[in-house]
N, C-alpha and C positions, 0 to 999 in steps of 0.2 A: 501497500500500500505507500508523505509526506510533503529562491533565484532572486530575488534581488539584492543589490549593495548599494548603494547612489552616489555620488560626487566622491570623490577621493578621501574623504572624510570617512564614509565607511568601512575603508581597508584598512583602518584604525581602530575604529571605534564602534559601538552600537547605536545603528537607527530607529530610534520608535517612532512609530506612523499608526495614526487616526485616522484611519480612511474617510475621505469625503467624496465630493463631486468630479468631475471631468479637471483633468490636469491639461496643461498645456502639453504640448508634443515634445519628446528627452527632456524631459524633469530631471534631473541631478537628484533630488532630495524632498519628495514627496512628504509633504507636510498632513496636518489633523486641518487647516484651512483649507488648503490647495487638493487637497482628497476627499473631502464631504463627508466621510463615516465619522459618527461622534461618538459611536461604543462599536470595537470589532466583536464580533461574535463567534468568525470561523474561517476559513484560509485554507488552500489546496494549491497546490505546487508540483510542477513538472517541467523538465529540461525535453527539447526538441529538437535536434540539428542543433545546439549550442544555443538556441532561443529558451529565455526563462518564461513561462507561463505562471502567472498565477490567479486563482480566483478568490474573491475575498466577498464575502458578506458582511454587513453592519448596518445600525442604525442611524435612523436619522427623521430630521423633523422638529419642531419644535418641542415635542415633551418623548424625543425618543422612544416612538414609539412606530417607527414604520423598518420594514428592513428591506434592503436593499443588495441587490449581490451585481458586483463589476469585476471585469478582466482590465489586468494587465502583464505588459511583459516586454524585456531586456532581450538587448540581442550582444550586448557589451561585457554579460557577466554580468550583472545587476547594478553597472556604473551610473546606466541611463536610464530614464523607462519611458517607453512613450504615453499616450494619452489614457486615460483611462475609460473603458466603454462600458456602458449599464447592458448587465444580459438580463434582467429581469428586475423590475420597481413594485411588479404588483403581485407578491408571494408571501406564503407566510412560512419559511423555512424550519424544519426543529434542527437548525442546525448550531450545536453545539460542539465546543470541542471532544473530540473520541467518537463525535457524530457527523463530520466536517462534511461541506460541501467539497465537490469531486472535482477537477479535472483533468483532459487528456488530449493529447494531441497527435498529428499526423499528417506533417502538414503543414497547408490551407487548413484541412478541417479539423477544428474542433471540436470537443463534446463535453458540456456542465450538467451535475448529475446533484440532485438533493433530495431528502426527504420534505415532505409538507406535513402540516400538522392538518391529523382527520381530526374524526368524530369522538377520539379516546384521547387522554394526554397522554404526550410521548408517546404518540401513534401514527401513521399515515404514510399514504402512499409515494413513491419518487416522482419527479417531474424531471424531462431533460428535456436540451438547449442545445442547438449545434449550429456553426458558422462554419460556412464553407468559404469564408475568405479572411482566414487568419484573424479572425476575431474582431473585424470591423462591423459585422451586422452578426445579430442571433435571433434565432425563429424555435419557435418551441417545437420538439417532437415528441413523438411518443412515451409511453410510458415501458420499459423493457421488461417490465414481470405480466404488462398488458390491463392485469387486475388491477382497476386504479381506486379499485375499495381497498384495497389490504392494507399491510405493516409490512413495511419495506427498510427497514432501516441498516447503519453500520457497512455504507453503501463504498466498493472502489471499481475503479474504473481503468482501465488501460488501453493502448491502440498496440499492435504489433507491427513489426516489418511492413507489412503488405497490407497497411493502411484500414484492416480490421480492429474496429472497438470490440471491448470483451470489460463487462461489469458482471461483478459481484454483491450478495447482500443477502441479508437475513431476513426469512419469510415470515407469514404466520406460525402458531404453532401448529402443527401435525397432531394425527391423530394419540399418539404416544404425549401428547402434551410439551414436548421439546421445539424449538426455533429449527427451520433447516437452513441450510447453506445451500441457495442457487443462483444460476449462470445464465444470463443470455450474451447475445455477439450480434454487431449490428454490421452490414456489409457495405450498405452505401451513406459512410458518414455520419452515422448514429440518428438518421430519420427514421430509420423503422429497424425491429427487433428481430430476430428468428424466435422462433416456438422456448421459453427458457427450460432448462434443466435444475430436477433436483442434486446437489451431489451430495448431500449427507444430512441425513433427516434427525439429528440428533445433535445441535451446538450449542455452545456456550450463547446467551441470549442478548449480551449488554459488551461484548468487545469487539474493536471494531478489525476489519479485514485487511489484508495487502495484498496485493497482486504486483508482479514482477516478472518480467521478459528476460529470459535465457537467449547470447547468444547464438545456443544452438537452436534457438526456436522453442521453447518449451515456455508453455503459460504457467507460473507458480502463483498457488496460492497458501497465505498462510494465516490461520484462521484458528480458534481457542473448541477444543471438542469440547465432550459433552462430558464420559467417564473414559477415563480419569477428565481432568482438567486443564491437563496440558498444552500446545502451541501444534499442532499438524499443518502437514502441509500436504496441499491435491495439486495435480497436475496434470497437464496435457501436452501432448507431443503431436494433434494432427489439427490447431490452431482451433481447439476449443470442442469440438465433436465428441470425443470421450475424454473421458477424465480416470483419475486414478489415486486414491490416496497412500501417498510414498511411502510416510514415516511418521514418526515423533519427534518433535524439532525438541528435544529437553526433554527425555523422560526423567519428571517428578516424581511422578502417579500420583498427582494431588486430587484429593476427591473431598470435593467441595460442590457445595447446594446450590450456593449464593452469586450475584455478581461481580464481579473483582473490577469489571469496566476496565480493561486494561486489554491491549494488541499487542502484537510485535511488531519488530521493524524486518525489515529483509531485502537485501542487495548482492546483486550477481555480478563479478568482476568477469575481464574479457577472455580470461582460461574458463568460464563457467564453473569457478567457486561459489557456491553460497554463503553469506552472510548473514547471522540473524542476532537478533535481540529478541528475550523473551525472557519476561515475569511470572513468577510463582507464588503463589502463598502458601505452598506445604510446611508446615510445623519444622521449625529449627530450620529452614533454610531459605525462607523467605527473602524477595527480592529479584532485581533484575541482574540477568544472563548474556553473556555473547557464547556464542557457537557458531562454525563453518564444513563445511561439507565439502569434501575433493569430488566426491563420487556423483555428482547431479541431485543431491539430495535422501538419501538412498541411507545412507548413514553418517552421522555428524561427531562432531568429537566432544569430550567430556566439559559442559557447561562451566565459563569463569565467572566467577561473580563480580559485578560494576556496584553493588553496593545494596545494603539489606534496606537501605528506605530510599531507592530508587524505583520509578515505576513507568510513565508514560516515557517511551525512547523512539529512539528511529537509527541508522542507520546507512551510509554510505561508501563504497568503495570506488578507489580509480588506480588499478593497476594492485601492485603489492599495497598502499598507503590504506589502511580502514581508518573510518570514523567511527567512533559510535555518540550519541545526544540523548541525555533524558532529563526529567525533573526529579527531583530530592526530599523531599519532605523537611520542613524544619522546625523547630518550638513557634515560630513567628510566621508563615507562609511558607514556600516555596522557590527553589532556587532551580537554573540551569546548569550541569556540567556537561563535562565530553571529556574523551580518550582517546588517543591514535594506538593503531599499531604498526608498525613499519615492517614487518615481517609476515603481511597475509594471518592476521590475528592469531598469531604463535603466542605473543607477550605483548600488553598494554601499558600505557605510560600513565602517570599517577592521574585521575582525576582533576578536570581544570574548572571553577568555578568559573561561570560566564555571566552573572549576574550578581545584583548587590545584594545585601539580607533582606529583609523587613519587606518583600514584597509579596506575591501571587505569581510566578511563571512558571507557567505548563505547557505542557502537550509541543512537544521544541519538533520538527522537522528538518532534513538532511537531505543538503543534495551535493553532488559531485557536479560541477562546472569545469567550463574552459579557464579559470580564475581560481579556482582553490573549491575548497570546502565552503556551499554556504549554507548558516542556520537559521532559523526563523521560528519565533513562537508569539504565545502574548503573554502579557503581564499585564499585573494589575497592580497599582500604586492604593495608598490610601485614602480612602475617600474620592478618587477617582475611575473614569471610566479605564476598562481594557482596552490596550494597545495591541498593535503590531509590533514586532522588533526583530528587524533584520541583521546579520550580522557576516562579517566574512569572515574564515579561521583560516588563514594561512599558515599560522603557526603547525 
């Protein structure tokens, strides 16, 4: 399942952005005026051909109360960005972080994927949004589960090689009373759906998914089961038609009732090594995990621990160099670290604080660029609304 940096001032430092209204065309340093969002709500992020996409939800209006979700996106490494364009004013998203709105690219075409709020809270169906000219116009299309009465939520999205989208997300409950995990794949652009597929009628009901393109062509997903409680992963080798569940990304065998609201992260470097990240709450070993895979998936090495009150993370690789980002828990709120490893995640290097104390920042995102490592999450100050905060890690 997780690009920008602006004016030279960010290869130093960190950016926080208040999303607002339409920016002028290469913005250096998008501003909480200059961007119209007056509280972010949720954030989706993906690299294209070296183009940073992102999409971003937030409020706005006078008593913040309307939401709104715009695209933008860097072709500079996140130096510059251009304008920002409304894919949607009149929605009512549940999009929350660990519930984010989606997007994915291919292209020209794009594809923005959210849950809506139905008839139940914390209920309702997806709606998606595709431009087929690089994210200058969007027109709404269909709904990819079709059922646009249902629960659709913990929704990701990806495109492949050969300009097929392929989303994921968590159903109704089934007859067993469990969440499933199903798939559709849209052919021309994400205007219309193929028929979706169940792939496993028994998941965890409250974390969210990731999806990840191999290389060699293999659709990964990784996703939290049912029993035990663990992190699996399903995959495909003939672009989405059958699927197959590989492994146990971390066998804990944590068997737990409850919702932990917690995903992993997961990145494929260009040997098709796996990368992942993955939280547990099993008794006496609580906490977030890294783990890599030589073999496609198939079997992964013995889980290192990033820290027992770590939780929401992500992950990215480029070449030997891994990242790994998550948040911290602490007596006062919430902080950001990260880790390298320079050895194809053999051995990590100490833990690096990327925020200050005294705050709220979570749910951090990873990507690998033409410019370095870049992260992004939000935080919340006190007595203030939630930001956006971009960051680059060279180091």
């Amino acid at each position: 399942m997780y690009r920008f940096s602006y004016l030279h001032t960010l290869l130093v430092g960190v950016v926080l952005v208040s999303l607002t209204a339409c920016v002028t065309p290469q913005v250096a340093q998008p501003t909480s005026s200059s961007l119209g969002l007056q509280e972010v709500t949720s954030f989706d992020v993906t690299v294209d051909h070296n183009i940073i996409h992102t999409l971003i939800a937030g409020k706005v209006g006078e008593k913040n109360n309307r939401v709104v979700i715009r695209y933008l996106s860097s072709d500079d490494g996140g130096e510059h960005w251009g304008s920002a364009v409304d894919v949607a004013t009149n929605t009512q998203p549940l999009a929350v972080r660990g519930n984010d709105v989606q997007i994915a690219v291919a292209g020209d075409n794009l594809l923005a994927i959210w849950q809506v709020k139905g008839e139940l809270p914390s209920m309702g169906a997806m709606v998606s949004y595709y431009s087929h000219d690089a994210g200058k116009t969007w027109q709404q299309g269909t709904n990819p589960a079709v059922d646009n009465n249902g629960d659709q939520a913990h929704i990701d999205v990806i495109a492949d090689k050969k300009g097929i989208f392929h989303t994921v997300w968590l159903a109704d409950p089934e007859e067993n009373g469990y969440q499933s995990l199903r798939y559709a794949r849209s052919l021309d652009g994400g205007e219309h759906w193929q028929a979706s597929q169940k792939l496993d009628d028994s998941t965890c009901s409250c974390c969210w998914n990731t999806l990840a393109l191999s290389p060699s062509g293999e659709i990964n997903i990784l996703y939290r089961d049912m029993k035990p409680r663990d992190m699996a992963l399903m995959q495909s080798a003939n672009n989405g038609e059958t699927w197959q569940r590989t492994s146990t990304v971390g066998l804990f065998n944590w068997q737990f009732e409850g919702c932990p609201h917690i995903g992993g992260g997961l990145a494929i470097s260009d040997d098709n090594t796996l990368y992942s990240t993955v939280w547990t709450g099993v008794e006496g070993k609580a906490g977030l995990y890294t783990l890599h895979s030589g073999d496609n998936g198939k079997t992964w090495t013995a889980p290192q621990s990033l820290g027992g009150l770590a939780s929401h993370s992500d992950i990215a690789v480029n070449n030997q160099q891994v990242m790994a980002i998550w948040d911290e828990r602490e007596p006062d709120g919430a902080s950001i670290f990260s880790a390298q490893s320079q050895n194809g995640g053999v051995t990590w290097s100490a833990p690096k604080r990327l925020t200050t104390k005294g705050i709220m920042a979570t749910h951090p995102r990873l990507m690998a660029t033409q410019s370095g490592f870049l992260a992004m999450w939000t935080e919340k100050h006190p007595k203030q609304p939630n930001k956006w905060v971009v960051k680059m890690l060279n180091e």
